[in-house]
C-alpha positions as CSV (number, residue, x, y, z in Angstrom):
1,X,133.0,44.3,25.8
2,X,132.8,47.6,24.0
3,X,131.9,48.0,20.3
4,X,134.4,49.6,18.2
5,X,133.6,53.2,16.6
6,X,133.6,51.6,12.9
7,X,131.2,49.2,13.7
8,X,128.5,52.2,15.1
9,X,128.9,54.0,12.0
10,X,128.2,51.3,10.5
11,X,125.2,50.7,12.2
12,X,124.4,54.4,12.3
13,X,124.7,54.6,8.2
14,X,122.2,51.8,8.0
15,X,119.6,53.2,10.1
16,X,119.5,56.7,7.7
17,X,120.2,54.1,4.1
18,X,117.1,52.7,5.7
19,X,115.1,55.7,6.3
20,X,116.3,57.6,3.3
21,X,114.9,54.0,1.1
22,X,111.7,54.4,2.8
23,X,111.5,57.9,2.2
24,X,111.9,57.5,-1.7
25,X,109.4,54.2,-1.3
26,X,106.6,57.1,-0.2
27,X,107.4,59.3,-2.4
28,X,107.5,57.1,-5.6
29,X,104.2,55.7,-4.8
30,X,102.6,58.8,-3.8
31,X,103.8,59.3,-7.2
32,X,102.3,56.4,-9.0
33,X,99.0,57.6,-6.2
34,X,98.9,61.1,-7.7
35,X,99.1,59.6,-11.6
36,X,96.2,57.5,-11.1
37,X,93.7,59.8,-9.2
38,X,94.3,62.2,-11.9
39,X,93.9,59.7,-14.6
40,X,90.9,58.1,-13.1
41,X,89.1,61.7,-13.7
42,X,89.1,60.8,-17.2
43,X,89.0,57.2,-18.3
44,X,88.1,54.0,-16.7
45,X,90.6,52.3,-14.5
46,X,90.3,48.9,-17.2
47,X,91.2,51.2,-20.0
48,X,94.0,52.7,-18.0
49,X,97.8,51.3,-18.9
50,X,100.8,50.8,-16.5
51,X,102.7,53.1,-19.5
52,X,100.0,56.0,-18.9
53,X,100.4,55.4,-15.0
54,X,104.3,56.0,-15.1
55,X,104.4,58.5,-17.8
56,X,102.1,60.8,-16.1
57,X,104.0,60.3,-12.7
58,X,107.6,60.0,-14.9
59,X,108.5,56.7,-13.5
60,X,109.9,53.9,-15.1
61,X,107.6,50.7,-15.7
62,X,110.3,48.8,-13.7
63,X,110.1,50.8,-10.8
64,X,105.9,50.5,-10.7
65,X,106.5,46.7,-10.9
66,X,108.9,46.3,-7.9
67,X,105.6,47.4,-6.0
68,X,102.6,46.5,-8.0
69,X,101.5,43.6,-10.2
70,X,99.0,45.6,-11.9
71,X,96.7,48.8,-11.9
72,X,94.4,47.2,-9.9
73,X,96.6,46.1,-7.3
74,X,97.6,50.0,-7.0
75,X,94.1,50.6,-6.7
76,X,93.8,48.3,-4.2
77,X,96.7,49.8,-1.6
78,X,95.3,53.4,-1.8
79,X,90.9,51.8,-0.9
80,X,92.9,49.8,1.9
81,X,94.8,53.2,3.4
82,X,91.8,55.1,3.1
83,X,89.1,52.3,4.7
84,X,92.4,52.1,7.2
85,X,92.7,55.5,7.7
86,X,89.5,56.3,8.4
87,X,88.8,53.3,10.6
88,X,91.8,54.5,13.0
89,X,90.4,57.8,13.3
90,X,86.9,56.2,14.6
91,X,88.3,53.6,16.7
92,X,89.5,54.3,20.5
93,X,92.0,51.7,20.3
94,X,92.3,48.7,22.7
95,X,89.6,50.6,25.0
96,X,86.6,48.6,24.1
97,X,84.6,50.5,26.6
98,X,85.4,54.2,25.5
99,X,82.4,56.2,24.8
100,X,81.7,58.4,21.2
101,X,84.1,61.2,21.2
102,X,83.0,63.6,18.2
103,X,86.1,64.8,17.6
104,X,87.2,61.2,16.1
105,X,84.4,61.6,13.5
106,X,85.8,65.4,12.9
107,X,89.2,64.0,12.4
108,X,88.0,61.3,9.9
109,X,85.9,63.9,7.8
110,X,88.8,65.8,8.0
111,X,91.0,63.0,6.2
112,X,88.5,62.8,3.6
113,X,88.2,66.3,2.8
114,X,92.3,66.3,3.0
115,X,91.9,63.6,-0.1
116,X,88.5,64.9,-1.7
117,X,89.7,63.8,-5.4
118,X,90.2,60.3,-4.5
119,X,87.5,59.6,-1.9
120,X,84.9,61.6,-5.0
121,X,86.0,59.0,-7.2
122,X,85.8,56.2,-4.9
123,X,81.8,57.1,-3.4
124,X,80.9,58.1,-6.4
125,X,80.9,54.4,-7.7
126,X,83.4,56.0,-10.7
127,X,85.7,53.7,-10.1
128,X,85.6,50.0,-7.8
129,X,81.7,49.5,-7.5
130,X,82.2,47.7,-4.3
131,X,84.0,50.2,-2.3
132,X,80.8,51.9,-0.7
133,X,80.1,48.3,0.4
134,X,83.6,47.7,1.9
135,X,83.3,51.3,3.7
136,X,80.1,50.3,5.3
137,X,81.1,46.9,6.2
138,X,84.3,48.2,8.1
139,X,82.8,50.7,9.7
140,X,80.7,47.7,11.4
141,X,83.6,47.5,13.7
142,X,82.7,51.0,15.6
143,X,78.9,49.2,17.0
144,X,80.1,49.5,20.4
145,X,81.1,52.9,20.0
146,X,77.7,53.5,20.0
147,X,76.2,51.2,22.9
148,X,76.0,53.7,25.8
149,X,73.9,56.3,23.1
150,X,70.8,54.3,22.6
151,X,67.7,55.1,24.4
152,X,66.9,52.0,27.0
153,X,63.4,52.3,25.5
154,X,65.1,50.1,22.7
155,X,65.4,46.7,22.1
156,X,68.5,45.0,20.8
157,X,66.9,44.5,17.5
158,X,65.9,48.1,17.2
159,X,69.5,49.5,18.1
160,X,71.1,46.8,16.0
161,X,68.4,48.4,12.8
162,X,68.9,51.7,13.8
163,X,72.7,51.3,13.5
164,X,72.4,50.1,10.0
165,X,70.4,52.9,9.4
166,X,73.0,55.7,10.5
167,X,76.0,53.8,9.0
168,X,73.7,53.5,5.8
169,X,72.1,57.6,6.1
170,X,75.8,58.9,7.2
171,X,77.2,57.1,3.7
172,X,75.0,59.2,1.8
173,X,75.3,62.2,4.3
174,X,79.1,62.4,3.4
175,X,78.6,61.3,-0.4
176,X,76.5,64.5,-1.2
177,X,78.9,66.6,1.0
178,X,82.2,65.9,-0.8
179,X,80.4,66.3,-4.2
180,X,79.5,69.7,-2.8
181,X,80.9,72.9,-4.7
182,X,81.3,75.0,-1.6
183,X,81.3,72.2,1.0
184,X,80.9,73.1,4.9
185,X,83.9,72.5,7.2
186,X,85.0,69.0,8.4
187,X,84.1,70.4,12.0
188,X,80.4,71.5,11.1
189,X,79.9,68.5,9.3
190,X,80.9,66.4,11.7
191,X,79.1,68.3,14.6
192,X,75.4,68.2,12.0
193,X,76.1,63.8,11.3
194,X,76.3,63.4,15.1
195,X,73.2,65.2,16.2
196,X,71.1,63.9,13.0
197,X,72.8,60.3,14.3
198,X,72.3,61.0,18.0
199,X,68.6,61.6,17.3
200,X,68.3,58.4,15.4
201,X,69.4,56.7,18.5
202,X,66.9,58.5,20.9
203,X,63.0,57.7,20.0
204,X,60.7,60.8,20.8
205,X,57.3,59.4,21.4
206,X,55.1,57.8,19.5
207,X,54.1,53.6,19.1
């Protein structure tokens, strides 16, 4: 049984309707994004109105309200694409086993630096308090990126403290970068946290 030629077009039509509706979805809320990154740089987000939002990014309040409830839950979308973000570029996937690659890290400092206003505002403790808690509570999921690094001179205890440690140290490694006037590049940072994290992981003497 063959379709007729109407009934592809159809089809066809609604695949690009589709993709054209996404399309304007990302682009209204990069939008709404944009308007609240820049208004965060100068008033706090409780002081901040859905009018302010919209008028900045000229939307209409309907629009915002077909995808957010409140300023807050806007907020909320852009921590979870970052922590998301981030987290993808660190992770090997499925492949539990994979060992460190330091380009992941290069490609994750490199998303950061790509969205320096927003990350700034979010490690800097300017805007949701418990963000820098939420970063370093995700990034629990990479431990076993780190298994085949540690010395064998240390016990389970010590690589479990140690880990803290980096994940803790590389927080405020990245916070003073990106508050930086003339920041290095993502690569050179990247390639300076590894060593300074690889060293933490390899004792060098002593009791």
């Amino acid at each position: 049984m063959t379709m007729s030629v109407d009934f592809m077009t159809q089809v066809d039509d609604l695949g690009v309707n589709k993709m054209q509706d996404n399309q304007r979805i990302r682009i209204t809320k990069k939008l709404l994004q944009d308007s609240l990154i820049s208004l965060l740089q100068q008033e706090r987000l409780h002081k901040l109105s859905i009018k302010q939002i919209c008028d900045r990014a000229q939307i209409n309040r309907s629009t915002f309200y077909k995808y957010y409830g409140s300023q807050y839950d806007l907020l909320e979308e852009m921590e979870n694409d970052i922590l998301n973000r981030i987290n993808s570029y660190l992770e090997p996937g499925t492949d539990r086993s994979a060992s460190y690659d330091p380009q992941r890290l290069t490609k994750a400092i490199e998303f950061i630096n790509e969205n320096i206003d927003l990350c700034r505002l979010l490690l800097n403790n300017n805007v949701d308090p418990k963000f820098p808690e939420k970063l370093v509570m995700s990034l629990q999921s990479i431990t076993h990126l780190t298994e085949n690094q540690f010395s064998d001179e240390l016990t389970n205890a010590e690589r479990a403290y140690t880990f803290d440690f980096a994940i803790g140290g590389g927080f405020s490694f990245i916070k003073t970068w990106i508050n930086k006037e003339n920041r290095e590049p993502p690569e050179e940072v990247a390639k300076l946290l590894s060593r300074i994290v690889f060293n933490l992981m390899q004792p060098h003497g002593g009791d």
